[in-house]
mmCIF file of the N, C-alpha and C atoms, coordinates in Angstrom:
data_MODEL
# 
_entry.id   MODEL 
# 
loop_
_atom_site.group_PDB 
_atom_site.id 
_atom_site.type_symbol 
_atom_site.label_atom_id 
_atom_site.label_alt_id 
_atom_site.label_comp_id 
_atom_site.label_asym_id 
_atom_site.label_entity_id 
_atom_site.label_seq_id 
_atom_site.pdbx_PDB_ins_code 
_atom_site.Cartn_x 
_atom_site.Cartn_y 
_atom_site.Cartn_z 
_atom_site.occupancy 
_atom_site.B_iso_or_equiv 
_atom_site.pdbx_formal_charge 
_atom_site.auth_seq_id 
_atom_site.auth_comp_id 
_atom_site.auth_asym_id 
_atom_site.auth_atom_id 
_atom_site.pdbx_PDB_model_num 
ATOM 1   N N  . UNK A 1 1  ? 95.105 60.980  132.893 1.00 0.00 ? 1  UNK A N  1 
ATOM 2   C CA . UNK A 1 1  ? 94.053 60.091  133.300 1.00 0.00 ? 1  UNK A CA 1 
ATOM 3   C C  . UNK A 1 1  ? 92.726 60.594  132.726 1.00 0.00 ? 1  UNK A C  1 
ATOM 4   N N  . UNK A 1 2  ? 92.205 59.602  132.317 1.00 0.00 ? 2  UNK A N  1 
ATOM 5   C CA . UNK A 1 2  ? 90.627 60.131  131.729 1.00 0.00 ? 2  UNK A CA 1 
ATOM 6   C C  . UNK A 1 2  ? 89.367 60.341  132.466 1.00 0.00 ? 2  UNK A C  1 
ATOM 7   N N  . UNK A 1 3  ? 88.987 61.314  132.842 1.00 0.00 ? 3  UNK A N  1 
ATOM 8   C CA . UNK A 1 3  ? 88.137 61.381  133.792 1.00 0.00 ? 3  UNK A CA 1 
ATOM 9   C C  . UNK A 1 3  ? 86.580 61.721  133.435 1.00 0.00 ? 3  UNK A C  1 
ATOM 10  N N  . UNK A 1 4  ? 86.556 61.978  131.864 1.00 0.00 ? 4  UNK A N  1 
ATOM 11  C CA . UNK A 1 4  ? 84.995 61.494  131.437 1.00 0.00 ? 4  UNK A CA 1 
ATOM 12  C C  . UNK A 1 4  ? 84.699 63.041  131.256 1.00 0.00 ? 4  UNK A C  1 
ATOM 13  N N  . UNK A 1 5  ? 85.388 64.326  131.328 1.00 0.00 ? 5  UNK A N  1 
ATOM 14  C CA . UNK A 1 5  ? 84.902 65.314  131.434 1.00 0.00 ? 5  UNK A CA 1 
ATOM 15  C C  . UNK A 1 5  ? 85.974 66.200  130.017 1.00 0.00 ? 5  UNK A C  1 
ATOM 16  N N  . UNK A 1 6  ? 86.328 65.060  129.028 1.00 0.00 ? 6  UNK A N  1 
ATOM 17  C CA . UNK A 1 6  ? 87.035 65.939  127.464 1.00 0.00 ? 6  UNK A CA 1 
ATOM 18  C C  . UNK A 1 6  ? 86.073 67.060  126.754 1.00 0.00 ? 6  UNK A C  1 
ATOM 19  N N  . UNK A 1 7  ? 84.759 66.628  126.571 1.00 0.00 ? 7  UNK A N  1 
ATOM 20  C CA . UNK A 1 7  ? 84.149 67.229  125.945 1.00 0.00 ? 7  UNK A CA 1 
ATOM 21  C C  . UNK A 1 7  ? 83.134 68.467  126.439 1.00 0.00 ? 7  UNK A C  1 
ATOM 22  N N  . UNK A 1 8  ? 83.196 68.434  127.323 1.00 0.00 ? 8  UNK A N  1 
ATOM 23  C CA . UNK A 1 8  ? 82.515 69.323  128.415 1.00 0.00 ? 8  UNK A CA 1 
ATOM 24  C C  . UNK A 1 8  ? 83.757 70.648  128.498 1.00 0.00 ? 8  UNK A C  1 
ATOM 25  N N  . UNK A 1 9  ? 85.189 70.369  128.763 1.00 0.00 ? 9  UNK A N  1 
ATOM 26  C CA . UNK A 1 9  ? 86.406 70.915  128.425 1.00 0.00 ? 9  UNK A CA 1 
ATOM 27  C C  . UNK A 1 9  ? 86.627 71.492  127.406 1.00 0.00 ? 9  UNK A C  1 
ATOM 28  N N  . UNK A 1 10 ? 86.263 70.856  126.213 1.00 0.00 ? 10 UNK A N  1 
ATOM 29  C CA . UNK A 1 10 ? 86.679 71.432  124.619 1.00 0.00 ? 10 UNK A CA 1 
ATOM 30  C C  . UNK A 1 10 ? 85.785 72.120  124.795 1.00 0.00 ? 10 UNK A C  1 
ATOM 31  N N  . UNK A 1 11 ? 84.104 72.485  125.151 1.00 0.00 ? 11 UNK A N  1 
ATOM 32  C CA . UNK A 1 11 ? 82.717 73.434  125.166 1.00 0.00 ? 11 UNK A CA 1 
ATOM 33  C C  . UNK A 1 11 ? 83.442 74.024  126.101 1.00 0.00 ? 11 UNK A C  1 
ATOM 34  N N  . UNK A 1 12 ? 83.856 74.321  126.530 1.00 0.00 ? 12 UNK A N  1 
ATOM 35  C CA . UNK A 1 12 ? 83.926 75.830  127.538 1.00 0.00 ? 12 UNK A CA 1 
ATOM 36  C C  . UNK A 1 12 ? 85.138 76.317  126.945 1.00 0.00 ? 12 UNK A C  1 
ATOM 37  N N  . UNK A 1 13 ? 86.049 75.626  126.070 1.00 0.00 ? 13 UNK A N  1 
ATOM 38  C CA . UNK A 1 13 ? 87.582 76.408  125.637 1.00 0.00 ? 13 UNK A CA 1 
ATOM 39  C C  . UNK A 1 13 ? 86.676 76.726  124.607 1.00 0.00 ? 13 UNK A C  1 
ATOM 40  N N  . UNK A 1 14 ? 85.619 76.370  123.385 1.00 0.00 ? 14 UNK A N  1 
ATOM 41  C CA . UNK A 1 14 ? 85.362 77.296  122.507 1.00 0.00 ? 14 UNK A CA 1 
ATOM 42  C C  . UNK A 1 14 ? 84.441 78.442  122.922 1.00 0.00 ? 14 UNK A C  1 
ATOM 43  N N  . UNK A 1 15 ? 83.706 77.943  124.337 1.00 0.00 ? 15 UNK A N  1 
ATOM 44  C CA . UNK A 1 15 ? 83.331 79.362  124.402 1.00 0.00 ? 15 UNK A CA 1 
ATOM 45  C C  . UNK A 1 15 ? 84.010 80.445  125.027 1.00 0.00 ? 15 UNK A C  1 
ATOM 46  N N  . UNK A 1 16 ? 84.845 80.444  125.932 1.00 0.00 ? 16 UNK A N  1 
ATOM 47  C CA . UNK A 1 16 ? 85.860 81.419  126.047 1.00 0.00 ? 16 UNK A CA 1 
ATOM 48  C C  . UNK A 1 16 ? 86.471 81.945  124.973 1.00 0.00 ? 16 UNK A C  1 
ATOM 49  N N  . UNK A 1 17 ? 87.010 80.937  123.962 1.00 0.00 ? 17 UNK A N  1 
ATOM 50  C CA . UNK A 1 17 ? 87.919 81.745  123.026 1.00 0.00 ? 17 UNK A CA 1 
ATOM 51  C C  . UNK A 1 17 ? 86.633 82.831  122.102 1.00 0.00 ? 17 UNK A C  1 
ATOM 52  N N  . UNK A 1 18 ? 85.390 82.292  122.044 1.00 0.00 ? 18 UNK A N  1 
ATOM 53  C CA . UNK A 1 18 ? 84.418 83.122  121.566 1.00 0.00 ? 18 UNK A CA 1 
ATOM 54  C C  . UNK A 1 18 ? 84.035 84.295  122.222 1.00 0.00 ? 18 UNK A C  1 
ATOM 55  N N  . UNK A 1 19 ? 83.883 84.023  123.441 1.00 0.00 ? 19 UNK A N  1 
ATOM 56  C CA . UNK A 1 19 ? 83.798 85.410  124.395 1.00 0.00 ? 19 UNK A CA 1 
ATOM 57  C C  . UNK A 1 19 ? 84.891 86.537  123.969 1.00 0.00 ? 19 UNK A C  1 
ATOM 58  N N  . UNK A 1 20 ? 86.448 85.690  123.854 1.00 0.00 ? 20 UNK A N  1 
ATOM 59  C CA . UNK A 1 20 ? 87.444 86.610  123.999 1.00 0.00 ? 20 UNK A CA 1 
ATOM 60  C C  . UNK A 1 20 ? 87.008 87.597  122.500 1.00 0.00 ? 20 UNK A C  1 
ATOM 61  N N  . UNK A 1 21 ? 87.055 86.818  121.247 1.00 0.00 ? 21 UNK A N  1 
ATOM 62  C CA . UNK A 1 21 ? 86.736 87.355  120.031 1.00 0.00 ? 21 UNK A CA 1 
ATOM 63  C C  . UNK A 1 21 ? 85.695 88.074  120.170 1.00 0.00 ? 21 UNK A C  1 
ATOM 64  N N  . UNK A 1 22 ? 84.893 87.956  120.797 1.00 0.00 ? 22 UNK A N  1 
ATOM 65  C CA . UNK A 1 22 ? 84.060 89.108  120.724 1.00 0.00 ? 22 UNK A CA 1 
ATOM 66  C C  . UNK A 1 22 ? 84.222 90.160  121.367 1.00 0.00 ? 22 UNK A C  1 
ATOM 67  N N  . UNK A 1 23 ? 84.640 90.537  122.563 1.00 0.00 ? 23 UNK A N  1 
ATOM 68  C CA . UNK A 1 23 ? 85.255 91.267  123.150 1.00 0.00 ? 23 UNK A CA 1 
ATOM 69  C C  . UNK A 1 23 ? 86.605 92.436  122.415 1.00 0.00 ? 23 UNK A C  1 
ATOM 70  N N  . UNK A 1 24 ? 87.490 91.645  121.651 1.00 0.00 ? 24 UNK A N  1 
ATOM 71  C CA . UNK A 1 24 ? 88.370 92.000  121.268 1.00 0.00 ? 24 UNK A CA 1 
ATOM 72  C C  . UNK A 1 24 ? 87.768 92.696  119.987 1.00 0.00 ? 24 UNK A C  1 
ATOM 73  N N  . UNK A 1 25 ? 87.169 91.968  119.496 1.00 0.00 ? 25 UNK A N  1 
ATOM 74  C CA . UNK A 1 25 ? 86.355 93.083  118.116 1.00 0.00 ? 25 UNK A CA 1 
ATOM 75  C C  . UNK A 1 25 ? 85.748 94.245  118.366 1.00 0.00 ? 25 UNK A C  1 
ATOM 76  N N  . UNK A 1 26 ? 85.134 94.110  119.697 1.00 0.00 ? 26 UNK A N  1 
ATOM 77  C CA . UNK A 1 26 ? 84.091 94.739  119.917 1.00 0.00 ? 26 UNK A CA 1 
ATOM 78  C C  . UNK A 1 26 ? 85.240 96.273  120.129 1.00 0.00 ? 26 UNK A C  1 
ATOM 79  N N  . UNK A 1 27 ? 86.282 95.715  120.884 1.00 0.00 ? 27 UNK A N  1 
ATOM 80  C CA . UNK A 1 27 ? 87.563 97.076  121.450 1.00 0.00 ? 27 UNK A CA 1 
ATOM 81  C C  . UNK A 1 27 ? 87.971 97.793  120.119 1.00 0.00 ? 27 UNK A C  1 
ATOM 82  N N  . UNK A 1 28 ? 88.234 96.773  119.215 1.00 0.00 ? 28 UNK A N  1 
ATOM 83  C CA . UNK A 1 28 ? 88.866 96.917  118.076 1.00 0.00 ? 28 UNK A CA 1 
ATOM 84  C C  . UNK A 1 28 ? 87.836 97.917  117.738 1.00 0.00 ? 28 UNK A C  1 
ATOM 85  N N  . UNK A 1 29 ? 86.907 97.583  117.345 1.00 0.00 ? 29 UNK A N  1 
ATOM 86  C CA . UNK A 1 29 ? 85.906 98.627  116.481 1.00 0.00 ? 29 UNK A CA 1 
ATOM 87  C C  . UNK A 1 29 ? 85.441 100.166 116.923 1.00 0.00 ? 29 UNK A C  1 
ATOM 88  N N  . UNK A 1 30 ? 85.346 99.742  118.521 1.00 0.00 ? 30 UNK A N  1 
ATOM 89  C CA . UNK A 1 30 ? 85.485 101.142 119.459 1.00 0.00 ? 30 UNK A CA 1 
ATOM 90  C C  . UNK A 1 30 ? 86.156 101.869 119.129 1.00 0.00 ? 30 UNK A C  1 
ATOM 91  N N  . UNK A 1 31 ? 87.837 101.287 119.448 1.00 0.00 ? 31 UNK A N  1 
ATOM 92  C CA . UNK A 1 31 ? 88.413 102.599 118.700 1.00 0.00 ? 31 UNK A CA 1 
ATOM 93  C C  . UNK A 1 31 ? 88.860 102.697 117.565 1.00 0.00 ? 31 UNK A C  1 
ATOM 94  N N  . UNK A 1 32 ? 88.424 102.405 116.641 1.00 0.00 ? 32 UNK A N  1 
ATOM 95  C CA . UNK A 1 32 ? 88.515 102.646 115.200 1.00 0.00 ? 32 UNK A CA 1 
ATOM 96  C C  . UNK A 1 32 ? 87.529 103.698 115.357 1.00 0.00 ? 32 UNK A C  1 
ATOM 97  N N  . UNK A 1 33 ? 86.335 103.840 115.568 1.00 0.00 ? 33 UNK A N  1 
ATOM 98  C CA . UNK A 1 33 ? 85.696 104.499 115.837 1.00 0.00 ? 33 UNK A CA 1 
ATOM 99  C C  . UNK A 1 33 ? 85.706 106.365 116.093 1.00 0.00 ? 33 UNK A C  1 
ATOM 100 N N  . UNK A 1 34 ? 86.265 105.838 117.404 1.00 0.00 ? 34 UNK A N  1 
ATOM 101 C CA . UNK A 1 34 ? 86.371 107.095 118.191 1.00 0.00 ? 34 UNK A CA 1 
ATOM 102 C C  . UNK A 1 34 ? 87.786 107.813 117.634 1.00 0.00 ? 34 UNK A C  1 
ATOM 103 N N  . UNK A 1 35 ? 88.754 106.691 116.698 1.00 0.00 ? 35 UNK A N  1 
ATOM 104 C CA . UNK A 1 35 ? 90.225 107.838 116.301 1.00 0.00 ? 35 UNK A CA 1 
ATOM 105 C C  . UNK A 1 35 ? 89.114 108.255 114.726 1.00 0.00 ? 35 UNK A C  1 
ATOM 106 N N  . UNK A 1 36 ? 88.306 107.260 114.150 1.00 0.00 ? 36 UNK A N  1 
ATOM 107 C CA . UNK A 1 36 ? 87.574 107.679 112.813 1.00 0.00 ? 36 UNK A CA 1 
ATOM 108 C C  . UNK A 1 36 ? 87.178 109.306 113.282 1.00 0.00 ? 36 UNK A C  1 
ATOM 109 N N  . UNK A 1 37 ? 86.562 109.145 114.242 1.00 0.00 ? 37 UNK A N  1 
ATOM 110 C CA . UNK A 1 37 ? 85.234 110.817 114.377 1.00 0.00 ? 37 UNK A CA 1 
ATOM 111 C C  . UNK A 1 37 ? 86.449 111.703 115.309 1.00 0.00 ? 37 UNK A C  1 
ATOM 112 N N  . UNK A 1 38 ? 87.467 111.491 115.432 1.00 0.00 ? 38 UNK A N  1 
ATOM 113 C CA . UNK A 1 38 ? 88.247 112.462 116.629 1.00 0.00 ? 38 UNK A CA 1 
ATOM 114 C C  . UNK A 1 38 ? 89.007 113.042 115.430 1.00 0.00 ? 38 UNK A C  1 
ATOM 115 N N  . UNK A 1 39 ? 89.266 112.794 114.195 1.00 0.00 ? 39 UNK A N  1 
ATOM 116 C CA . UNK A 1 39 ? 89.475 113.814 113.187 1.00 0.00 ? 39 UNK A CA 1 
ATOM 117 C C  . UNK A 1 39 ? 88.413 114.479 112.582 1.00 0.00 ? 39 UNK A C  1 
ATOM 118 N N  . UNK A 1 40 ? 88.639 115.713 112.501 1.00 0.00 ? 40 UNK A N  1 
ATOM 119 C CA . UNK A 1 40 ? 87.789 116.629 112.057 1.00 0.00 ? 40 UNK A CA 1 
ATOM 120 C C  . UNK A 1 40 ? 87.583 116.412 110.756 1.00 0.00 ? 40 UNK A C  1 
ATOM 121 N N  . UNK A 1 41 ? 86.422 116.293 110.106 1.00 0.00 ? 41 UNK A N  1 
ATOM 122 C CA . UNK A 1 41 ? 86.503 116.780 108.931 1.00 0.00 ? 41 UNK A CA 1 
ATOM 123 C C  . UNK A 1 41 ? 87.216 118.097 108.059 1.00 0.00 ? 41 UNK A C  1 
ATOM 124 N N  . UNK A 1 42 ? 88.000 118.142 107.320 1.00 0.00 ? 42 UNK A N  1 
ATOM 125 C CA . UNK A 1 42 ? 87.995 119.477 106.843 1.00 0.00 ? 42 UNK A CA 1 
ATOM 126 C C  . UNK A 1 42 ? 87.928 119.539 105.344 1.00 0.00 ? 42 UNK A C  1 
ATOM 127 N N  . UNK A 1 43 ? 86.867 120.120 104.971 1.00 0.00 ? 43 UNK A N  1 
ATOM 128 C CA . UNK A 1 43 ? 86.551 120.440 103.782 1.00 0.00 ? 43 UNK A CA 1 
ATOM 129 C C  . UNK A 1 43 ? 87.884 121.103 102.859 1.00 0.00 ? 43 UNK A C  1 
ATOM 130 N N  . UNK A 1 44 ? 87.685 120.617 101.226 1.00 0.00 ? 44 UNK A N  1 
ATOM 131 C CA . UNK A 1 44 ? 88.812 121.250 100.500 1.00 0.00 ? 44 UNK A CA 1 
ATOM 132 C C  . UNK A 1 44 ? 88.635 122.205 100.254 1.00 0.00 ? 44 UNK A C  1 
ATOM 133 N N  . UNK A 1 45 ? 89.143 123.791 100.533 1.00 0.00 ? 45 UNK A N  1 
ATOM 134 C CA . UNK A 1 45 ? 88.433 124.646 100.111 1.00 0.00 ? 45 UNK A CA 1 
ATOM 135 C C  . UNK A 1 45 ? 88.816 124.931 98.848  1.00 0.00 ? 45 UNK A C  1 
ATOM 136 N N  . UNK A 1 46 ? 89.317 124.317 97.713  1.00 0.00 ? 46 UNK A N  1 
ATOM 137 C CA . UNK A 1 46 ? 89.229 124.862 96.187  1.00 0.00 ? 46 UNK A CA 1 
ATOM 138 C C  . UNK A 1 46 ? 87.697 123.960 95.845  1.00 0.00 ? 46 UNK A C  1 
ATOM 139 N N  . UNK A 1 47 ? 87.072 123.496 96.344  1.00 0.00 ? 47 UNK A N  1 
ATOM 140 C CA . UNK A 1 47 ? 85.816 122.123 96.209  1.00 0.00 ? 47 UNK A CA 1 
ATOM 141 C C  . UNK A 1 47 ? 84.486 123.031 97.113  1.00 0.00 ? 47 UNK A C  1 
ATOM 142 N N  . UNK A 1 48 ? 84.697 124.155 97.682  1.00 0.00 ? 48 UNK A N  1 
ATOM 143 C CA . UNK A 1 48 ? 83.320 124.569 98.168  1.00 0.00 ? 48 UNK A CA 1 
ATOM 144 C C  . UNK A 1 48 ? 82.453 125.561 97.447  1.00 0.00 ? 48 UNK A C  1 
ATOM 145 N N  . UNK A 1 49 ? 81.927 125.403 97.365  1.00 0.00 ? 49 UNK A N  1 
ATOM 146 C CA . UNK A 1 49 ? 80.365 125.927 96.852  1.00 0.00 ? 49 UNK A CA 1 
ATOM 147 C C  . UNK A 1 49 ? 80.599 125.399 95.271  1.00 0.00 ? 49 UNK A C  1 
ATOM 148 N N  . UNK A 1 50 ? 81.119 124.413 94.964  1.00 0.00 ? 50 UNK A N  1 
ATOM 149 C CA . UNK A 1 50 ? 80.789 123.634 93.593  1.00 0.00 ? 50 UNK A CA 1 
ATOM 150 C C  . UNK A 1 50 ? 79.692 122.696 93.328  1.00 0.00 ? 50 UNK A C  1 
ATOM 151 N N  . UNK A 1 51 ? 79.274 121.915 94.386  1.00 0.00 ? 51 UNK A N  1 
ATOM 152 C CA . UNK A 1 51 ? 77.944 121.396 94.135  1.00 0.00 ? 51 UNK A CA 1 
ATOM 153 C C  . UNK A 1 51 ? 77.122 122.234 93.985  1.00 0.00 ? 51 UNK A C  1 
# 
C-alpha cells in the first residue's frame, strides 16, 4: 500500500548505508594502522651507516 512516505524511506536507507561506510572505513583504517606501527621497524644491518 502506498502511503506517501517512498522517498523519505530511500533518504534514510542512503544515509544509513553512508553512516555504515563510514564507520567501516574508519575500523578498517584503524587497524591497518595500529598492525602498520605494531611492527617494529628493523633496520638492514648490511645498509647502516651507508648514507
Amino acid at each position: 500500500m502506498y502511503t506517501g512516505t517512498l522517498i523519505e524511506e530511500l533518504i534514510a536507507t542512503v544515509e544509513r548505508t553512508e553512516q555504515y561506510g563510514r564507520l567501516r572505513s574508519t575500523e578498517e583504517l584503524e587497524n591497518w594502522y595500529a598492525g602498520a606501527h605494531s611492527e617494529a621497524v628493523r633496520p638492514e644491518q648490511n645498509l647502516l651507516g651507508v648514507a
